[in-house]
PDB file of N, CA, C and O in Angstrom:
ATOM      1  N   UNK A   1      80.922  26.716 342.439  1.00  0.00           N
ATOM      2  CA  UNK A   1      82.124  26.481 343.206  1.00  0.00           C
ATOM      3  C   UNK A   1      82.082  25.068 343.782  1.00  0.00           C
ATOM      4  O   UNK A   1      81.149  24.674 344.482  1.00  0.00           O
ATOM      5  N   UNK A   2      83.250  24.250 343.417  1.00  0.00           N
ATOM      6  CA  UNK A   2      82.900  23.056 344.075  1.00  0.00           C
ATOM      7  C   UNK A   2      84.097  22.573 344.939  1.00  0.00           C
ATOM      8  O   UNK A   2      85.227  23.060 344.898  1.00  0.00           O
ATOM      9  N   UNK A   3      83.640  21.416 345.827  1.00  0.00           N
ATOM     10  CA  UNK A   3      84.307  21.605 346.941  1.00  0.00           C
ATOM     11  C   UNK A   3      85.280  21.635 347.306  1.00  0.00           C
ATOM     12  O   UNK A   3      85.398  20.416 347.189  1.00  0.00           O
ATOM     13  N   UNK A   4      86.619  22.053 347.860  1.00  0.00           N
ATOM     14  CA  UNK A   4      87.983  22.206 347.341  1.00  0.00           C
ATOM     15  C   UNK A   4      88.649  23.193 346.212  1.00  0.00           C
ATOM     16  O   UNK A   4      89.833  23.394 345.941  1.00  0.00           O
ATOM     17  N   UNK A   5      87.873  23.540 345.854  1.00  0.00           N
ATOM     18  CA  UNK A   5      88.348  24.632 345.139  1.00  0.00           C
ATOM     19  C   UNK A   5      88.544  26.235 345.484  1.00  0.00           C
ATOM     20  O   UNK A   5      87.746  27.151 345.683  1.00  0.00           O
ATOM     21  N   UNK A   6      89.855  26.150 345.465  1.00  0.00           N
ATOM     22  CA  UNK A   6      90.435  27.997 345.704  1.00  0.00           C
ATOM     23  C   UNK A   6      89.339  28.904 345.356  1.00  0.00           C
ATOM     24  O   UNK A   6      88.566  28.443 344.517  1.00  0.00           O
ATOM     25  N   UNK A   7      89.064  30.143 345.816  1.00  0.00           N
ATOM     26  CA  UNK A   7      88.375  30.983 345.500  1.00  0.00           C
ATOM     27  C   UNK A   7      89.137  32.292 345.334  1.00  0.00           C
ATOM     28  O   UNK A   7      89.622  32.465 346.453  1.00  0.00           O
ATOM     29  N   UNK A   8      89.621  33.603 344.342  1.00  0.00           N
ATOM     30  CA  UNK A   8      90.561  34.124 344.710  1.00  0.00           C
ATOM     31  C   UNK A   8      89.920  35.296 345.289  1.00  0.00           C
ATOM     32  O   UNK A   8      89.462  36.206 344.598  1.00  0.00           O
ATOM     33  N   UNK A   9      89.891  35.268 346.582  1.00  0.00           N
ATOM     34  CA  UNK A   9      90.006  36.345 346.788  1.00  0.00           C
ATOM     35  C   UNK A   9      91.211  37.127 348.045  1.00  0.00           C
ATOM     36  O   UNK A   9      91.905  36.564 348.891  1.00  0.00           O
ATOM     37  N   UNK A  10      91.061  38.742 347.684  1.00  0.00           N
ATOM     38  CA  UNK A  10      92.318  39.171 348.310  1.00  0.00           C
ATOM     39  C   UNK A  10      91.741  40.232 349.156  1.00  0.00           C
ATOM     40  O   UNK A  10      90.578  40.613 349.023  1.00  0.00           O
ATOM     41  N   UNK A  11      92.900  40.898 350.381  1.00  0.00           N
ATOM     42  CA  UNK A  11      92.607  40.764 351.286  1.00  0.00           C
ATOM     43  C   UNK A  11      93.266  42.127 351.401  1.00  0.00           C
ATOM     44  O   UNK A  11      94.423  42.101 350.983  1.00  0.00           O
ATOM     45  N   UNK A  12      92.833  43.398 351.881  1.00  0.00           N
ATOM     46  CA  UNK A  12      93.745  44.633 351.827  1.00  0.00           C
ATOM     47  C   UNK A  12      93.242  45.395 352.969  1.00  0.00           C
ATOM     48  O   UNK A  12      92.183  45.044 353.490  1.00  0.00           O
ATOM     49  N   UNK A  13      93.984  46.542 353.473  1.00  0.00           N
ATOM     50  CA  UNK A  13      93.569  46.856 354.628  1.00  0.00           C
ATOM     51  C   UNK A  13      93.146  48.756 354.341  1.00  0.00           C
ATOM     52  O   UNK A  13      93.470  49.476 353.396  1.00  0.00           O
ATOM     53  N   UNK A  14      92.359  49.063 355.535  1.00  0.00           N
ATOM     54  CA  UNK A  14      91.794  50.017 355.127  1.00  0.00           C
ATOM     55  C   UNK A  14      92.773  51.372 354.773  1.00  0.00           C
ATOM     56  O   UNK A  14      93.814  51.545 355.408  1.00  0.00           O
ATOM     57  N   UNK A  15      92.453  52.075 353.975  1.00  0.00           N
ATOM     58  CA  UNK A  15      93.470  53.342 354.153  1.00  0.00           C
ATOM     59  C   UNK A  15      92.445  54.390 353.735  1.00  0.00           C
ATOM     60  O   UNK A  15      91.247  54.144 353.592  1.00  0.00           O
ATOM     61  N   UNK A  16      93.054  55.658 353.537  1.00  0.00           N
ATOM     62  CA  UNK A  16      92.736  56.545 353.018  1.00  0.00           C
ATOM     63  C   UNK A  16      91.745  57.007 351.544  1.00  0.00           C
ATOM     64  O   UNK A  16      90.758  57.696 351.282  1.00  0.00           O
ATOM     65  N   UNK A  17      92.565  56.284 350.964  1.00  0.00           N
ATOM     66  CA  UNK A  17      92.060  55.678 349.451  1.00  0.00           C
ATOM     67  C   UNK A  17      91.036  54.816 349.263  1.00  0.00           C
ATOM     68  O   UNK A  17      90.708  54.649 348.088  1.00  0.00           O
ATOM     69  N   UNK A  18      90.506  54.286 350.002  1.00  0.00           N
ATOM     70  CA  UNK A  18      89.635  53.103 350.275  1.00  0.00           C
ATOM     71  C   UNK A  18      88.708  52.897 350.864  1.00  0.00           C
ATOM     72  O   UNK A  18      87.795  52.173 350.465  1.00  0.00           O
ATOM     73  N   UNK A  19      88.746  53.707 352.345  1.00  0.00           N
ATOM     74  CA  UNK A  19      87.476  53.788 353.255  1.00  0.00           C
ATOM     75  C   UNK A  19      86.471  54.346 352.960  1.00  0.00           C
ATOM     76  O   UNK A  19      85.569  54.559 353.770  1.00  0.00           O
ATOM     77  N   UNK A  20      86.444  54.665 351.823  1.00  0.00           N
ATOM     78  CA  UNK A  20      84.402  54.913 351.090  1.00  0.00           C
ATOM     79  C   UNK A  20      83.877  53.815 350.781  1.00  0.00           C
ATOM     80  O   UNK A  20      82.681  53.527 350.807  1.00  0.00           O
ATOM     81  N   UNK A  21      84.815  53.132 350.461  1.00  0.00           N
ATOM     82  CA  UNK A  21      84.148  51.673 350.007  1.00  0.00           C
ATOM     83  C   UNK A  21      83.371  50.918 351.608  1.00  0.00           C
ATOM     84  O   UNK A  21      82.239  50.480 351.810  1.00  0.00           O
ATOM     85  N   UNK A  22      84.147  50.994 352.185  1.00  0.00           N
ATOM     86  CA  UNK A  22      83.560  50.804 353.940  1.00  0.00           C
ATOM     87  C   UNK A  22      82.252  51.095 354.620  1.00  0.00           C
ATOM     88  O   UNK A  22      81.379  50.499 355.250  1.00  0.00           O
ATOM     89  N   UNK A  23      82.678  52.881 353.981  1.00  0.00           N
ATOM     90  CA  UNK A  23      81.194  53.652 354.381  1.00  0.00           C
ATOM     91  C   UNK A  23      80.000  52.962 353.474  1.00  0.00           C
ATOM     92  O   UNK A  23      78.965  52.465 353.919  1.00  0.00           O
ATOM     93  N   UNK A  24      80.284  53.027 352.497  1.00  0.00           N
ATOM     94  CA  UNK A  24      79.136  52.326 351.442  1.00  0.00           C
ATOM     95  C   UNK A  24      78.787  51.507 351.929  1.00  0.00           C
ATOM     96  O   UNK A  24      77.727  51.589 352.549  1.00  0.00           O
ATOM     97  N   UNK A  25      79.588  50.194 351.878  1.00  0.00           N
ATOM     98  CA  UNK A  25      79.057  48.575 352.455  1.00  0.00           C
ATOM     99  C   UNK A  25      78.484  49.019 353.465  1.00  0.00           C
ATOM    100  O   UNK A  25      77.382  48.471 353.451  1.00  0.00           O
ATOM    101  N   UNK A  26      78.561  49.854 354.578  1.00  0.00           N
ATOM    102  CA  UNK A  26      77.790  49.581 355.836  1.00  0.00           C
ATOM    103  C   UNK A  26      76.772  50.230 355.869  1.00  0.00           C
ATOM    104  O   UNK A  26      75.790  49.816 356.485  1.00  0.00           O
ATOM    105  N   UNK A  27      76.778  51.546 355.129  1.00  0.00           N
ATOM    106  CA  UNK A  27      75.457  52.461 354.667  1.00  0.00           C
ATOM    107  C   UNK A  27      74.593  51.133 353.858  1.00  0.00           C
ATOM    108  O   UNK A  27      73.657  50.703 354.532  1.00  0.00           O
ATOM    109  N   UNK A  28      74.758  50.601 352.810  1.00  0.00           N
ATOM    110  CA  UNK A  28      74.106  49.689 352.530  1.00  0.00           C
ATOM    111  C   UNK A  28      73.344  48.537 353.339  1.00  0.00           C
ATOM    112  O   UNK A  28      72.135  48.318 353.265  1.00  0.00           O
ATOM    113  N   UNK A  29      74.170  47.914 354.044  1.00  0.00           N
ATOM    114  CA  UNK A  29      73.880  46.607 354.984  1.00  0.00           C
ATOM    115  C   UNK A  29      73.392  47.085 356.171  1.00  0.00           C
ATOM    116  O   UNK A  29      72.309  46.601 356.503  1.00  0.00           O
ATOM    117  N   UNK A  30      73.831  47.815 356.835  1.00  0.00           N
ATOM    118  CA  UNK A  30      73.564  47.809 358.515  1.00  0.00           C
ATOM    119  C   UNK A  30      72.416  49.248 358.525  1.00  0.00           C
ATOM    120  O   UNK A  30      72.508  50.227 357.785  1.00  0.00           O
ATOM    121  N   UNK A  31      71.457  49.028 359.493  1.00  0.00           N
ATOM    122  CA  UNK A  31      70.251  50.075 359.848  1.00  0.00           C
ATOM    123  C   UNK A  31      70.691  50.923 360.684  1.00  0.00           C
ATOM    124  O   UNK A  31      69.953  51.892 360.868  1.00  0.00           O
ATOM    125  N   UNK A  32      72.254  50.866 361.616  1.00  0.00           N
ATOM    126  CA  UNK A  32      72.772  52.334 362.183  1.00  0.00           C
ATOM    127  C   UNK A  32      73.964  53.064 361.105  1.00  0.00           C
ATOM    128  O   UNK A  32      74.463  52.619 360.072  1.00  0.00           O
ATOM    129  N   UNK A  33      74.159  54.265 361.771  1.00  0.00           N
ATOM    130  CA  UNK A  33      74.850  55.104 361.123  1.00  0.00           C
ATOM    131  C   UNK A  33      76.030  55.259 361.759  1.00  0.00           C
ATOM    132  O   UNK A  33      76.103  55.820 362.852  1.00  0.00           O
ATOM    133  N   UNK A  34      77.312  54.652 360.968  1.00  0.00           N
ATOM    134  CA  UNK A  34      78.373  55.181 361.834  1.00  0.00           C
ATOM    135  C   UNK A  34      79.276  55.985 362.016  1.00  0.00           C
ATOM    136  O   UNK A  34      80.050  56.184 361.079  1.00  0.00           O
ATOM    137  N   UNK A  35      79.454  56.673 363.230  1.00  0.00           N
ATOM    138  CA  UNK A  35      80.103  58.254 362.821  1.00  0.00           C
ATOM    139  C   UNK A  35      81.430  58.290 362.640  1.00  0.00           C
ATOM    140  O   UNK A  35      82.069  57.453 363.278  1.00  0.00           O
ATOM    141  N   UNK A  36      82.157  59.196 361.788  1.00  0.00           N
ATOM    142  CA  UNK A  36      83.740  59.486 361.567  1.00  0.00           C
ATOM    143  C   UNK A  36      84.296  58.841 363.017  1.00  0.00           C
ATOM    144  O   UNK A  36      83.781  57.724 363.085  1.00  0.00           O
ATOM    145  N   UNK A  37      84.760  58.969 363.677  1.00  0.00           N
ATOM    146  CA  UNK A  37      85.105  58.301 364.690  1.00  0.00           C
ATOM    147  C   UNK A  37      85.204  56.844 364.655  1.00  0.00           C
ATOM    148  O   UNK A  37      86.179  56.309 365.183  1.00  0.00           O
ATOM    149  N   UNK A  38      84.173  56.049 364.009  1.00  0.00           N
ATOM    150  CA  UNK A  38      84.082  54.837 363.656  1.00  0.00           C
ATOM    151  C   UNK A  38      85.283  54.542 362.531  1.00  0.00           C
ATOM    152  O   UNK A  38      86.021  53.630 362.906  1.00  0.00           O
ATOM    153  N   UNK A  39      85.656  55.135 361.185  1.00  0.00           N
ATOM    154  CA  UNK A  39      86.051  55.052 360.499  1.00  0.00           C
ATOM    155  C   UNK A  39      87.419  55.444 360.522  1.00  0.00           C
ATOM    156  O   UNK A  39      88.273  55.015 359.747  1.00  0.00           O
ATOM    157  N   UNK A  40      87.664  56.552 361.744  1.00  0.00           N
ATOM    158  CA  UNK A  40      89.190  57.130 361.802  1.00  0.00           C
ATOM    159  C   UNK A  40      89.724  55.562 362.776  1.00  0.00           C
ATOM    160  O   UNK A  40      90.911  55.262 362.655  1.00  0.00           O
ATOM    161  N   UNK A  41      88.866  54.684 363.649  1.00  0.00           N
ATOM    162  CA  UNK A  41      89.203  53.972 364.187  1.00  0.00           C
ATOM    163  C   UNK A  41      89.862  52.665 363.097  1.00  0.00           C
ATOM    164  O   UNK A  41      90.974  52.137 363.052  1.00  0.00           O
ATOM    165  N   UNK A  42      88.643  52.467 362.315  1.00  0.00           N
ATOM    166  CA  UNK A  42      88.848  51.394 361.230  1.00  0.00           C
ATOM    167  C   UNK A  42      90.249  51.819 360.603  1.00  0.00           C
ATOM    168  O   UNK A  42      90.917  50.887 360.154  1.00  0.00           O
ATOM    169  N   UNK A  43      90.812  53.167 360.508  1.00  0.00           N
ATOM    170  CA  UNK A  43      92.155  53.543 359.686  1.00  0.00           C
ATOM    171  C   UNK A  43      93.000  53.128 360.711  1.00  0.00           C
ATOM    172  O   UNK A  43      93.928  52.429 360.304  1.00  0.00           O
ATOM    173  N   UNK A  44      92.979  53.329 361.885  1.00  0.00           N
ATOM    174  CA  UNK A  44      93.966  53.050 363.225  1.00  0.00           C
ATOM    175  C   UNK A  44      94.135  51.778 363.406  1.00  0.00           C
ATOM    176  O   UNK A  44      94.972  51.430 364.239  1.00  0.00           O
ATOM    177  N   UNK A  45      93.387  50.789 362.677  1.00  0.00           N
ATOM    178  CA  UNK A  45      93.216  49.584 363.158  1.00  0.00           C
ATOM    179  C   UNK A  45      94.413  48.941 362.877  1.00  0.00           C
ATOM    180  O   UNK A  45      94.739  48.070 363.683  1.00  0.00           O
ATOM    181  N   UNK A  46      95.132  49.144 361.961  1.00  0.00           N
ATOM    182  CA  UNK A  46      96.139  48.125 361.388  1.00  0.00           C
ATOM    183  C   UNK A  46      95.389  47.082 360.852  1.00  0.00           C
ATOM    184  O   UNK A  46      94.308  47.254 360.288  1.00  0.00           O
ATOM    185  N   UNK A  47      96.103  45.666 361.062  1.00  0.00           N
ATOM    186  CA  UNK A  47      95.773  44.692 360.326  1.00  0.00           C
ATOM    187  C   UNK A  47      94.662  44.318 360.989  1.00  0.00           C
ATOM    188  O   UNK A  47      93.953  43.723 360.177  1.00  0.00           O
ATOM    189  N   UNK A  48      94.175  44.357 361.984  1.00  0.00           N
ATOM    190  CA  UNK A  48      92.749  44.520 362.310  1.00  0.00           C
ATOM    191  C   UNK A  48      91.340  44.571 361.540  1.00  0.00           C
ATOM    192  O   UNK A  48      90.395  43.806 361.729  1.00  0.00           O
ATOM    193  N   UNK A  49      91.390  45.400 360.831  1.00  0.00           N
ATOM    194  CA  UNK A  49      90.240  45.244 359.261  1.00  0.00           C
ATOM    195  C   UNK A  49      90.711  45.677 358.342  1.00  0.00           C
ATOM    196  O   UNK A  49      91.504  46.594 358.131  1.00  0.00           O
ATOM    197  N   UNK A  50      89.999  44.713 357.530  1.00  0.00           N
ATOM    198  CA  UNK A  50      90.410  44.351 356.208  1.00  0.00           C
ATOM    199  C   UNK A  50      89.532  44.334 355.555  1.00  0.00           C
ATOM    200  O   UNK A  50      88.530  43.738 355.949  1.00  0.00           O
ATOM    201  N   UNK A  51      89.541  45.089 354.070  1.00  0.00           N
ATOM    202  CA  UNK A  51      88.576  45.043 352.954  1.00  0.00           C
ATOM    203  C   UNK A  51      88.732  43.519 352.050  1.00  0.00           C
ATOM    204  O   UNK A  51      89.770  42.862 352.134  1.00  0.00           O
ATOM    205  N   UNK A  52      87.760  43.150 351.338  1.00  0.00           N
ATOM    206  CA  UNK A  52      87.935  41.373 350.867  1.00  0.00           C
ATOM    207  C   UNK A  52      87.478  42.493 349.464  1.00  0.00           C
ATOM    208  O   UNK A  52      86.765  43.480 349.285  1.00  0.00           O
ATOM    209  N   UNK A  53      88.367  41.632 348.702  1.00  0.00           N
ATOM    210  CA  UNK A  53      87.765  41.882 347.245  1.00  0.00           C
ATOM    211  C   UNK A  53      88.164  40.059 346.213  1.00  0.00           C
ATOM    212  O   UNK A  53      89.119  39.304 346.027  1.00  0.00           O
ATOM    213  N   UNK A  54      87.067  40.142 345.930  1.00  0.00           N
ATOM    214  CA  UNK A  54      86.911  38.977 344.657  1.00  0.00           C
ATOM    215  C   UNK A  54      87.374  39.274 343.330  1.00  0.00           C
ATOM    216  O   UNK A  54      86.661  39.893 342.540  1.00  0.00           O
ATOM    217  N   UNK A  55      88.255  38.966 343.107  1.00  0.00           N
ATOM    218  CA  UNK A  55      89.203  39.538 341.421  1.00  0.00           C
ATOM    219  C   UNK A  55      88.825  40.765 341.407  1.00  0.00           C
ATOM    220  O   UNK A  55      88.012  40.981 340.508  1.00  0.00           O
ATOM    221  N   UNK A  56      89.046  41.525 341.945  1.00  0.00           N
ATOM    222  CA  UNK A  56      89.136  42.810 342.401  1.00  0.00           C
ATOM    223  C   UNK A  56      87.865  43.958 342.682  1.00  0.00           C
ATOM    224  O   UNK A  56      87.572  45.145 342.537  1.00  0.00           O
ATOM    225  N   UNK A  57      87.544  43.128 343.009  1.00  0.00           N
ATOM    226  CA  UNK A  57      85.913  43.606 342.768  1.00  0.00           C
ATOM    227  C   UNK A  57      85.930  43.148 344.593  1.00  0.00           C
ATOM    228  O   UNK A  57      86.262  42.094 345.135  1.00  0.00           O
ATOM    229  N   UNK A  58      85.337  44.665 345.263  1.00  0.00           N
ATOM    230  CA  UNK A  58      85.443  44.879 346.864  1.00  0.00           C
ATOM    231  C   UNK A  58      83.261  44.093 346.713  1.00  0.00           C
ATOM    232  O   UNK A  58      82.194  44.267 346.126  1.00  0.00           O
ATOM    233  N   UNK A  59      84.035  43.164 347.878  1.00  0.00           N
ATOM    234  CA  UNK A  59      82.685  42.341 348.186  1.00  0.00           C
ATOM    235  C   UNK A  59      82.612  42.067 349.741  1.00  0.00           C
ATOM    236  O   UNK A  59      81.631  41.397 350.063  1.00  0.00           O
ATOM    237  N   UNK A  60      83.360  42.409 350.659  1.00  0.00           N
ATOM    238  CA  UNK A  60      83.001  42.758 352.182  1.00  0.00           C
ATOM    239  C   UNK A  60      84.243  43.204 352.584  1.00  0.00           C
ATOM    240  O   UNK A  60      85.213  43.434 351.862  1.00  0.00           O
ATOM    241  N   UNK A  61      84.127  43.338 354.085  1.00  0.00           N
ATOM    242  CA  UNK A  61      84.796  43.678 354.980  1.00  0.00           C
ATOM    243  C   UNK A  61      84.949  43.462 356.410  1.00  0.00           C
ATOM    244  O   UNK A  61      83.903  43.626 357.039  1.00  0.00           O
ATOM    245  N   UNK A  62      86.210  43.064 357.249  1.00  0.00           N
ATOM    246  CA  UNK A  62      85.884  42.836 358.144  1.00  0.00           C
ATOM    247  C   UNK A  62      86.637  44.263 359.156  1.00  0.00           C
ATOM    248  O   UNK A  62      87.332  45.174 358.705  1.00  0.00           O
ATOM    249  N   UNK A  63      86.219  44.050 360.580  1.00  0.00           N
ATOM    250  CA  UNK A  63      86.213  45.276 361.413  1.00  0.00           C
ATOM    251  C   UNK A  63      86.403  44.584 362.899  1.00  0.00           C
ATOM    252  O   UNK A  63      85.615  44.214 363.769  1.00  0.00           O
ATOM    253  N   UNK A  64      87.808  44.592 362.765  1.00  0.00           N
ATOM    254  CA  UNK A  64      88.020  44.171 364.877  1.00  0.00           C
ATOM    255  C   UNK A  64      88.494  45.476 365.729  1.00  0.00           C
ATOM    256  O   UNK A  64      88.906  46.615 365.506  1.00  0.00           O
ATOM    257  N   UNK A  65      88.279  44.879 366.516  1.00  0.00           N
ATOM    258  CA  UNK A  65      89.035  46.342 367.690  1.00  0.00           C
ATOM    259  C   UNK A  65      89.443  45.780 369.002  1.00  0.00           C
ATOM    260  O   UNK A  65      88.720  44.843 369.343  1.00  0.00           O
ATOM    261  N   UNK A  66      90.265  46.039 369.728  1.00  0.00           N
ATOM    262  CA  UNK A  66      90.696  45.495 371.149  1.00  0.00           C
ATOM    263  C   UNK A  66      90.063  46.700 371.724  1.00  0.00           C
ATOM    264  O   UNK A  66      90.175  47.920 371.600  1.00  0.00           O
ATOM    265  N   UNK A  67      89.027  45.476 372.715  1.00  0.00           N
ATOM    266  CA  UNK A  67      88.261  46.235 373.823  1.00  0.00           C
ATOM    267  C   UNK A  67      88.788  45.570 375.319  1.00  0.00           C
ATOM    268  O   UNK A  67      89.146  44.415 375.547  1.00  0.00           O
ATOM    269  N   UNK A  68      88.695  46.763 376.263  1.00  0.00           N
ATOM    270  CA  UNK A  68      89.194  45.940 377.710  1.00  0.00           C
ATOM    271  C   UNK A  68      88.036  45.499 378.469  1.00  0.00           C
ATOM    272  O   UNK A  68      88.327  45.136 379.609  1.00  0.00           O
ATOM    273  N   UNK A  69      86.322  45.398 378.042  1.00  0.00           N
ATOM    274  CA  UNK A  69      85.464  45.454 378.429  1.00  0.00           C
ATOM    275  C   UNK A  69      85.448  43.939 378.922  1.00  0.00           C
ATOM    276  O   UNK A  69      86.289  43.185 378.432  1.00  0.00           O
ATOM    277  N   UNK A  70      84.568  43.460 379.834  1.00  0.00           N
ATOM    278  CA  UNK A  70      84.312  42.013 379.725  1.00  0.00           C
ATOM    279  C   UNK A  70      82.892  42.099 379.254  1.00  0.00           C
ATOM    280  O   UNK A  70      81.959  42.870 379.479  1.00  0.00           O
ATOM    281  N   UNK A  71      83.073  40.988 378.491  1.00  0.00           N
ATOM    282  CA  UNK A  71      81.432  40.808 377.956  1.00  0.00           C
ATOM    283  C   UNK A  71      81.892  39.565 376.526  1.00  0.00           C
ATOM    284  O   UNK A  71      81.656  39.746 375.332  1.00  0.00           O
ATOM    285  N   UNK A  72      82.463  38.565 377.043  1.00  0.00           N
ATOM    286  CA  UNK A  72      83.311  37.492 375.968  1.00  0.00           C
ATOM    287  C   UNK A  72      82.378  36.406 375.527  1.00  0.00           C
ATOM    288  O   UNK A  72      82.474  35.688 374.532  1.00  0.00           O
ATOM    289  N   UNK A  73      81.414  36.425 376.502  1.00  0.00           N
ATOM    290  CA  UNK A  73      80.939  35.638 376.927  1.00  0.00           C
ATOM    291  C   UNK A  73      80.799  34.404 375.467  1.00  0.00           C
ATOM    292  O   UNK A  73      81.362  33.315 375.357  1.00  0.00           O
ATOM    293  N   UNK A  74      79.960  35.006 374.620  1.00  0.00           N
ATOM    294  CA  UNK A  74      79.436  34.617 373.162  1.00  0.00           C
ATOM    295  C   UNK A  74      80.449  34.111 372.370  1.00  0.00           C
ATOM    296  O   UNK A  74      80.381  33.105 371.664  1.00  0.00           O
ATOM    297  N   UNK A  75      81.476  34.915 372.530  1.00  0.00           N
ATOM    298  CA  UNK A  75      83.048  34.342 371.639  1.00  0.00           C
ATOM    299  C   UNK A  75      83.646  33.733 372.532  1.00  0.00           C
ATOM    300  O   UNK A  75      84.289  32.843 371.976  1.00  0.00           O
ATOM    301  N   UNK A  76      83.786  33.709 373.499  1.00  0.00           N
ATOM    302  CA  UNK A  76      84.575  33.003 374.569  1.00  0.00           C
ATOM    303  C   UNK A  76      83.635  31.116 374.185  1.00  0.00           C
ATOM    304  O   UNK A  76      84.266  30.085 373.953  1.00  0.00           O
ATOM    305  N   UNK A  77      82.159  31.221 374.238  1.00  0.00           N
ATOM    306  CA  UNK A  77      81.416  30.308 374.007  1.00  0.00           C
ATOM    307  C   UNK A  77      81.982  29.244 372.602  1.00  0.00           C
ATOM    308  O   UNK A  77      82.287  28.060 372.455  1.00  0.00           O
ATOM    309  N   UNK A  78      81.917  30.184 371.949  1.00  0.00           N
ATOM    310  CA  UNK A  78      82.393  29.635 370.412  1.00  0.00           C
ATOM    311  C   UNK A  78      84.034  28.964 370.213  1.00  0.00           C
ATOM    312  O   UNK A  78      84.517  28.031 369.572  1.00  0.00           O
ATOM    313  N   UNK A  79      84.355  29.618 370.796  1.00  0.00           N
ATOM    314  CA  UNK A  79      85.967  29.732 371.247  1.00  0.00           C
ATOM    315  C   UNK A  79      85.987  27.987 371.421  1.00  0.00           C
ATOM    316  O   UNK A  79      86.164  27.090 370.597  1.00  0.00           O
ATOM    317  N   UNK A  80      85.758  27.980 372.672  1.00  0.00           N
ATOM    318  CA  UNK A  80      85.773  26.445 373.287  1.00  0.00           C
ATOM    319  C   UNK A  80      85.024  25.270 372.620  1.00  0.00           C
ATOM    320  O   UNK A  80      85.219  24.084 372.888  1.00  0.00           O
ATOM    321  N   UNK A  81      84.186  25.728 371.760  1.00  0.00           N
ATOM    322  CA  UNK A  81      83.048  25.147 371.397  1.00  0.00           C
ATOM    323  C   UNK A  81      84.042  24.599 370.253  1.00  0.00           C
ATOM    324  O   UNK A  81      84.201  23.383 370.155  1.00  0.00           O
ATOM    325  N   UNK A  82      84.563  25.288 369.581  1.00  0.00           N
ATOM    326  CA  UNK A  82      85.779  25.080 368.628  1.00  0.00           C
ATOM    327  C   UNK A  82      86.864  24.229 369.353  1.00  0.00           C
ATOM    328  O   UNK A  82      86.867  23.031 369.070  1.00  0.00           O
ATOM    329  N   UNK A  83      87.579  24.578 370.048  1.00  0.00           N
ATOM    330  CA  UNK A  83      88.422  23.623 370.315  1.00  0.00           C
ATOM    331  C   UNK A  83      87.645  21.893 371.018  1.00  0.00           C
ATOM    332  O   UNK A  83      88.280  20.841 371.092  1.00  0.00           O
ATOM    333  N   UNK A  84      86.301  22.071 371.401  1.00  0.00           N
ATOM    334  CA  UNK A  84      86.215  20.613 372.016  1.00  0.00           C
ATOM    335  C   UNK A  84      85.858  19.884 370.325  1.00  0.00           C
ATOM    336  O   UNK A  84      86.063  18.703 370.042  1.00  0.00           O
ATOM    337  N   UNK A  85      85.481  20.585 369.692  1.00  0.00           N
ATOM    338  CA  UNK A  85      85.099  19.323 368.068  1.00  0.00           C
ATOM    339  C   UNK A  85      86.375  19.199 367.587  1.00  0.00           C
ATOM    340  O   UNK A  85      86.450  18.076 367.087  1.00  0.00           O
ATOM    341  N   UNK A  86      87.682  19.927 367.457  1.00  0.00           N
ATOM    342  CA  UNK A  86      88.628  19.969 367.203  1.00  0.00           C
ATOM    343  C   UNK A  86      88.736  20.652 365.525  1.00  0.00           C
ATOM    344  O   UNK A  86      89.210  20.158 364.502  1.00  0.00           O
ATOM    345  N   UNK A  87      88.101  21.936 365.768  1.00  0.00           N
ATOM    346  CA  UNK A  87      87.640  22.659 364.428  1.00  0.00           C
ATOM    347  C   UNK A  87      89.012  23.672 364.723  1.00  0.00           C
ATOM    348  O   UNK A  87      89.075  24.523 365.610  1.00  0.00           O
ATOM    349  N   UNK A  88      89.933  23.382 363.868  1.00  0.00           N
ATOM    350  CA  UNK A  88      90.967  24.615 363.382  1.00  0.00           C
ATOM    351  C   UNK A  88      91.433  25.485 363.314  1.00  0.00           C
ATOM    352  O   UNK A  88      92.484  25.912 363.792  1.00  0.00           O
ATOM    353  N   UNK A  89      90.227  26.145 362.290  1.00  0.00           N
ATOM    354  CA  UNK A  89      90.197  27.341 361.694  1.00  0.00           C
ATOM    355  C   UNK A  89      87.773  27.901 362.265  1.00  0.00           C
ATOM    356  O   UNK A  89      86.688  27.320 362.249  1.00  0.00           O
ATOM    357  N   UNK A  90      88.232  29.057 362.567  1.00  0.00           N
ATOM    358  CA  UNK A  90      87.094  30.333 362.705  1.00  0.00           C
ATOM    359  C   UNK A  90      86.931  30.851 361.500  1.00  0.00           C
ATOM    360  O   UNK A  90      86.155  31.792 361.333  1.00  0.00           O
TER     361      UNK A  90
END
């Protein structure tokens, strides 16, 4: 891949049809287990998470949620840290 060059990949959101692929990736990658609850959330999410697939071929996923907790601290960090270099895009 060289530099400037498009990569295609596409971008779909979780449903019914799909969220095994979810369970897999994270059964694979991550050392906790996450319970139905986790996953009925990931369906609730809306555009919130999103499965990534590379010419159609599912190669990650991402997973947000609105929390009212404070604890920003780390993204709040990055946040600013981004706007003082004058970086764009996250």
């Amino acid at each position: 891949m060289g530099v400037g060059r498009e990569v295609a990949i596409s971008l779909d959101g979780v449903r019914d049809k799909n969220v095994m692929l979810l369970k897999k990736l994270n059964t694979a990658i991550f050392p906790v287990r996450y319970n139905e609850k986790y996953y009925a959330d990931a369906l609730a999410s809306g555009k919130f998470t999103k499965l990534a697939y590379y010419s159609d071929i599912f190669v990650g996923s991402i997973a947000c949620r609105m929390e009212k907790k404070k604890g920003t601290k780390l993204l709040n960090h990055v946040l600013e840290l981004c706007l003082k270099k004058y970086i764009p895009e996250i």
